[in-house]
C-alpha positions, -999 to 999 in steps of 0.1 A, spaced: 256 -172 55 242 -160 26 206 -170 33 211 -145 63 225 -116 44 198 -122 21 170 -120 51 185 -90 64 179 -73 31 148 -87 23 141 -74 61 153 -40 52 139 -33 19 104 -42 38 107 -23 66 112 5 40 85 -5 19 66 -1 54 78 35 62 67 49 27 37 36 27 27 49 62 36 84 45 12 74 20 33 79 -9 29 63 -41 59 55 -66 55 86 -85 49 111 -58 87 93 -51 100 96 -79 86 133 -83 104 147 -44 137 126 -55 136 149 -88 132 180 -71 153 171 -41 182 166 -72 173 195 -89 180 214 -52 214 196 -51 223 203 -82 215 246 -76 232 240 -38 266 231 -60 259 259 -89 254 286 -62 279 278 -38 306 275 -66 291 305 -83 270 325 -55 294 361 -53 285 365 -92 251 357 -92 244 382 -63 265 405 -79 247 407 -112 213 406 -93 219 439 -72 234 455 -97 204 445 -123 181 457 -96 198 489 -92 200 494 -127 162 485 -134 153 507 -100 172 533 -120 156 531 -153 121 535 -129 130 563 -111 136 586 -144 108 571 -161 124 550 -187 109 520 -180 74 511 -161 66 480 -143 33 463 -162 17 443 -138 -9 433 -162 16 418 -178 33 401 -152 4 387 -138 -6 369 -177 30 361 -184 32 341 -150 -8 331 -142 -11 351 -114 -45 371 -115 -58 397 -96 -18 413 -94 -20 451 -87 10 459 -70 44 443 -54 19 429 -19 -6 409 -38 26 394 -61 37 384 -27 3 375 -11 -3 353 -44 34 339 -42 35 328 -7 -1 304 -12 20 290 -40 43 280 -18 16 266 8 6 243 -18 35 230 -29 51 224 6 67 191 -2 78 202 -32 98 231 -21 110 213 11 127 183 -9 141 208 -31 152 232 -2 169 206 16 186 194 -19 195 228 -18 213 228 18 228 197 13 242 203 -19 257 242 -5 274 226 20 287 198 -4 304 217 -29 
């Protein structure tokens, strides 16, 4: 009996061996989509317990800083923007977005573990 529960493990644990490797993914690549899948989880609890305050402070942040614009109290430095974060070649709000969106094309598995982390842990909490 336990010979046979032992098998069907052994079976198991190979035909997942099997299925990662066909994805050609190595221990840490592993290791690294658990992490971000976690971290995702983890924000998916945070903003579903604490979502209505975070929006709230956004907007009203972005109001406030659309404000300050509008009579010329504050300007928005791109320059500054673009060292701060390592984007180059930032003039206005389209290339930010241009520049932000091949980000995200090369880190597809990276933001897909942590996107459905996210999902997962939003309908959890």
């Amino acid at each position: 009996m336990m010979q046979n529960i032992k098998m069907l493990i052994w079976d198991r644990k190979s035909q997942l061996e099997i299925w990662i490797s066909n994805l050609h993914l190595n221990s840490l690549d592993f290791i690294r989509f658990t992490s971000f899948f976690g971290v995702g989880f983890l924000g998916g609890l945070f903003f579903k317990r604490w979502s209505k305050y975070i929006i709230m402070v956004t907007v009203s942040l972005m109001i406030f800083l659309a404000v300050l614009q509008g009579f010329s109290i504050i300007t928005v430095n791109f320059l500054v923007i673009a060292r701060l974060t390592g984007l180059h070649n930032i003039t206005n709000i389209q290339t930010m977005l241009t520049a932000l969106i091949h980000i995200a094309h090369q880190h597809t598995w990276e933001l897909s573990c942590s996107g459905i982390g996210f999902i997962i842990g939003f309908k959890t909490g």
